[in-house]
N, C-alpha and C positions, 0 to 999 in steps of 0.2 A: 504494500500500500504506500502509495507518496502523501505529503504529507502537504497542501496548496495553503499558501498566503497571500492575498492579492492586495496593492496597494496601487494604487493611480489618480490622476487628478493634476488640477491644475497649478499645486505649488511644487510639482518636482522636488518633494523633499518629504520624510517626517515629520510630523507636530514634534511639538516637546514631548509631548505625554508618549503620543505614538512611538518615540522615538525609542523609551524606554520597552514599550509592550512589545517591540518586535524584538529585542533581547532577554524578554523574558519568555518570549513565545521562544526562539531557539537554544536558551539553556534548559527550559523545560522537555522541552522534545529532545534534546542529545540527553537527559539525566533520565528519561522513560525508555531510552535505547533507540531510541531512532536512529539511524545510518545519514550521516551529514547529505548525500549523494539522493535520499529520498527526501528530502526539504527545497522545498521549491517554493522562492517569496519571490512573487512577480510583481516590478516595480518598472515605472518608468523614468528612473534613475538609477544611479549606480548604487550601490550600497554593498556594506562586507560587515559582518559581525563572527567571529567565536569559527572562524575555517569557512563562513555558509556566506555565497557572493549570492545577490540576485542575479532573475534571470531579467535581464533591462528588456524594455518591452517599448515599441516606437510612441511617442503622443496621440493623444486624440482618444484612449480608450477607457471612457467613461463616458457617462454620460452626465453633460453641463447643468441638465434639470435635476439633477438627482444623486450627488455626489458619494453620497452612501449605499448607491445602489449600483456598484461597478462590476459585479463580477458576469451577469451575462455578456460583455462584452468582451472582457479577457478570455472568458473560459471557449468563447464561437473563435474568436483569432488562436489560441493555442492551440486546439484538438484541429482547424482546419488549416494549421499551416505545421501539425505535424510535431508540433515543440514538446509535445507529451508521449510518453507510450500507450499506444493502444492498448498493452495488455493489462494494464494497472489498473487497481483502483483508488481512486482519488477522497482524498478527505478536505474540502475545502471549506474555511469557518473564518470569522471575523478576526482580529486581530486582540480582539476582548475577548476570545473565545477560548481558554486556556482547560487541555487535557489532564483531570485530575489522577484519572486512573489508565493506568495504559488500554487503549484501543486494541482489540486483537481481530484482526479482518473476518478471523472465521464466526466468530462472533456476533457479526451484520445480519449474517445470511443473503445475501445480496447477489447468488450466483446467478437467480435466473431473472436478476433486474438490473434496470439501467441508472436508478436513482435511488439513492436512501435519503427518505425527506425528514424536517422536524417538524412538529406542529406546537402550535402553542399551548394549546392546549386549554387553558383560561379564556381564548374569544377564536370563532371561528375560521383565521386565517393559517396558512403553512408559512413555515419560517427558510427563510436563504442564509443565515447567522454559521449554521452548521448543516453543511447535506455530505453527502456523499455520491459519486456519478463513477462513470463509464463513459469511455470516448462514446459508446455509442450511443449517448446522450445528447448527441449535438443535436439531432434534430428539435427534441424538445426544447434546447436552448433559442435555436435559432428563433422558435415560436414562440416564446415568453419574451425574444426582443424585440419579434413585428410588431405583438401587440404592444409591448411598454413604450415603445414609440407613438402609438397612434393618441395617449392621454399623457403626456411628458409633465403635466402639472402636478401630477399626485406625488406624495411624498410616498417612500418606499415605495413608488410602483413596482419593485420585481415581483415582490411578494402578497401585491394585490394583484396582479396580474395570473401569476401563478394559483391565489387561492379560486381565482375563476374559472381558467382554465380546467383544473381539477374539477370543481362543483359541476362545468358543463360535460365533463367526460371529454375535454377536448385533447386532454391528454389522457395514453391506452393506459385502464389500470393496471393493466398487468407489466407497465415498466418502471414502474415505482414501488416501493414500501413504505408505509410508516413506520420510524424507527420509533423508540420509544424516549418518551422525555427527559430520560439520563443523560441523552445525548446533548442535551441546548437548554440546561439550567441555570434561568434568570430570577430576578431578585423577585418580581412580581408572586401573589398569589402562592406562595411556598407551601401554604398550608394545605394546597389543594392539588400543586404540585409531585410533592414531596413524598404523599404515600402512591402516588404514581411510578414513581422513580423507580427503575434497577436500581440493585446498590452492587457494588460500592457504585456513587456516581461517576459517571464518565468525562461529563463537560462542564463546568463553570464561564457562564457567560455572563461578564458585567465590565464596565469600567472603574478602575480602584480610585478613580475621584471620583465617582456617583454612588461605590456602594462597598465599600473595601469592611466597614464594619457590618454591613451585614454577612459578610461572606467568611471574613479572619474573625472576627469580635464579638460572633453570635449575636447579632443585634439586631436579632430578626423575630419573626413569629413562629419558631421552631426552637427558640432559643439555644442552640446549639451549632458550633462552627460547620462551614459546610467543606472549608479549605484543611487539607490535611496539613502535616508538618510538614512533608515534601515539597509540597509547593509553595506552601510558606515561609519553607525556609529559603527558596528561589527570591520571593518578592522582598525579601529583608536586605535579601544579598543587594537590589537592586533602588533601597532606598527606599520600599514601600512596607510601610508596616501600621 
């Protein structure tokens, strides 16, 4: 399995904040055993952290209405200009998306699909934060791009697009799954979340300046840390605590 990070946009560079999550995103994934060689952070800039270079990627791939909403158009330019393996399967998730417990491919069950989706689970839309694909996913991507083009106003349109898609059967069910909400655990609704969850959890998704005490500080409606000491001890290393 590779392991996708997509970053793009129109200031060619890191945030501050960003700057730190993509060094924690890559000490994290080399400390769960990841192989440097399966990390692929697609940027359209240069960038080198801890042995892992991006793969620099040309301008112009995002989308200017919707800057949070980039990865349909990375992921149509890489599978259709070859920059991926076909035979892989990919994990691609936000850059707040940080893997608590190691991921084990067979563990998806994904063989006879082209997508592993997340859902929110608390309101009826599918989540893009964390999926999982198949090159031979591209058609479905290409179609969640015609249409996100045709309403460019909406915020997060991938993901209103996609939950449409879906609702209409526009997309085959049988090349997708629902994975389960282990996968893309956000701070929202925990209480209703959380006896949902496989355990041990798999994904932690939050930003550590919008929710670092709910996640390390137990300061939540479950009252109990949801971040192990492994990862916490990554985010101390990096200044966050």
């Amino acid at each position: 399995m590779k392991n996708l990070l997509i970053y793009t946009g129109v200031n060619k560079k890191f945030g501050d904040e960003d700057l730190n999550l993509i060094k924690i995103q890559i000490d994290n994934c080399l400390d769960l055993g990841w192989n440097r060689k399966d990390l692929i952070i697609a940027t359209d800039f240069p960038f080198e952290y801890n042995g892992v270079k991006s793969l620099v990627l040309p301008d112009g791939l995002y989308y200017d209405f919707d800057l949070l909403a980039n990865k349909i158009p990375v992921l149509i330019y890489l599978i259709s200009n070859k920059l991926v393996p076909s035979a892989s399967l990919f994990w691609c998730h936000d850059l707040d998306a940080f893997e608590l417990n190691k991921i084990d491919e067979k563990e998806l069950g994904l063989e006879n699909f082209d997508l592993g989706l997340t859902h929110y689970t608390y309101k009826p839309e599918w989540q893009f934060g964390s999926l999982f694909f198949k090159t031979s996913a591209l058609p479905i991507f290409e179609l969640i791009h015609r249409e996100t083009l045709k309403k460019p106003h909406f915020s997060r349109n991938n993901e209103k697009v996609l939950t449409k898609l879906i609702k209409n059967n526009e997309i085959d069910p049988k090349k997708y799954k629902r994975l389960n909400v282990s996968y893309n655990i956000m701070k929202k609704f925990l209480q209703t979340i959380y006896p949902l969850a496989d355990k041990p959890l798999k994904v932690l998704h939050f930003r550590p300046s919008d929710a670092l005490d709910i996640f390390m500080h137990s300061k939540n409606s479950l009252k109990i840390p949801l971040m192990n000491e492994r990862l916490t001890r990554i985010f101390k290393y990096h200044g966050i605590r």
